[in-house]
N, C-alpha and C positions, 0 to 999 in steps of 0.2 A: 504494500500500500504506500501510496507515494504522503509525504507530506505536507501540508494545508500551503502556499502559497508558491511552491515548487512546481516548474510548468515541463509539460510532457511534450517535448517538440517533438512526439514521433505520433501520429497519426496511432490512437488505440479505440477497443470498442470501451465507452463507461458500459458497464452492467448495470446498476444505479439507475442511471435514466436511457437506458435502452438507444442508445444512439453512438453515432461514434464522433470524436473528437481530437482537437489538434491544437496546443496552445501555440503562441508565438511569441518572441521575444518581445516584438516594435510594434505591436498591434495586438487587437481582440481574439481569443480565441477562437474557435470555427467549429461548429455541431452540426450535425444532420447525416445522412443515409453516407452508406462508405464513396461515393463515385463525387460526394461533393466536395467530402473532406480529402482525400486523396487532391483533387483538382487544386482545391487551394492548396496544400500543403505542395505539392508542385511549381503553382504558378501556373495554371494549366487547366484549360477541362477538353472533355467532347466538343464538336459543333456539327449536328446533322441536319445542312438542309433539303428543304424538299420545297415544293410548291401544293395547294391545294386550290380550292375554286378560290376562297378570299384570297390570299395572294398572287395567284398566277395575273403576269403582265404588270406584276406593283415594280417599285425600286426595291424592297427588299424582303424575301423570300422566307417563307416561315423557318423553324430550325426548331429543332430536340438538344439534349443534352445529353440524352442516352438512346441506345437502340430503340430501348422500351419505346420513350417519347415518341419516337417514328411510328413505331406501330399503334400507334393511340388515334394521330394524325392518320394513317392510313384508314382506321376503321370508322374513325370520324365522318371521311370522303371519301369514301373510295372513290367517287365515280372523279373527283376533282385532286384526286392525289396522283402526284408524280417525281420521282427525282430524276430525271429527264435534264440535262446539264449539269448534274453533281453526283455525278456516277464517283468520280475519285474522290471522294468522300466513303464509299462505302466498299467494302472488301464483296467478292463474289460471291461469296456464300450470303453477306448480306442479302444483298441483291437479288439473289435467289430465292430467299424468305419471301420478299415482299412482293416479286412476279409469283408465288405459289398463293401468297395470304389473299391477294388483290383474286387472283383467277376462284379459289376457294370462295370469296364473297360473292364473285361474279358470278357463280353455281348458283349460293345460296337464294341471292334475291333474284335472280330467277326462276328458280322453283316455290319464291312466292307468290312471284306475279300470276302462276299459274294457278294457282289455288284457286 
């Protein structure tokens, strides 16, 4: 157990209050889910963009912070989701997720329109 005003500069989970954390020397500590805390504790995060019907054609394009995020955005819109000019953004296998998640939905609501 660390002691009361001793700062942990390495990114740990507290068990306490169920989140993880990262103190800093020259600034605030930093709490929340491990991909935020890592990010900061880098200097660094994800950036995944894509477009959907509200931003397609804007100056600037929606974006995730995590894969997840993307597939939220995709189930959101499918019919308006794309990353279509930010392919190097995403690894192939990504890519391949979200051409299977996208064709899967495009099943799905179609066999409801049949109904």
């Amino acid at each position: 157990m660390r002691d009361k005003g001793v700062k942990n500069l390495r990114p740990h989970y507290d068990r306490r209050r169920k989140r993880w954390r990262v103190d800093f020397e020259d600034r605030d500590s930093e709490e929340g889910g491990l991909l935020y805390v890592a990010g900061e504790f880098a200097k660094t995060g994800l950036y995944f963009p894509y477009n959907d019907s509200e931003t397609r054609g804007r100056e600037y394009p929606g974006h995730a912070h995590s894969f997840e995020g993307v597939l939220h955005a995709l189930l959101d819109d499918p019919a308006g989701f794309t990353v279509e000019g930010f392919e190097e953004y995403y690894s192939e296998q990504e890519r391949g997720m979200l051409r299977a998640v996208r064709e899967r939905l495009r099943e799905v609501i179609r066999g409801e329109g049949a109904r």
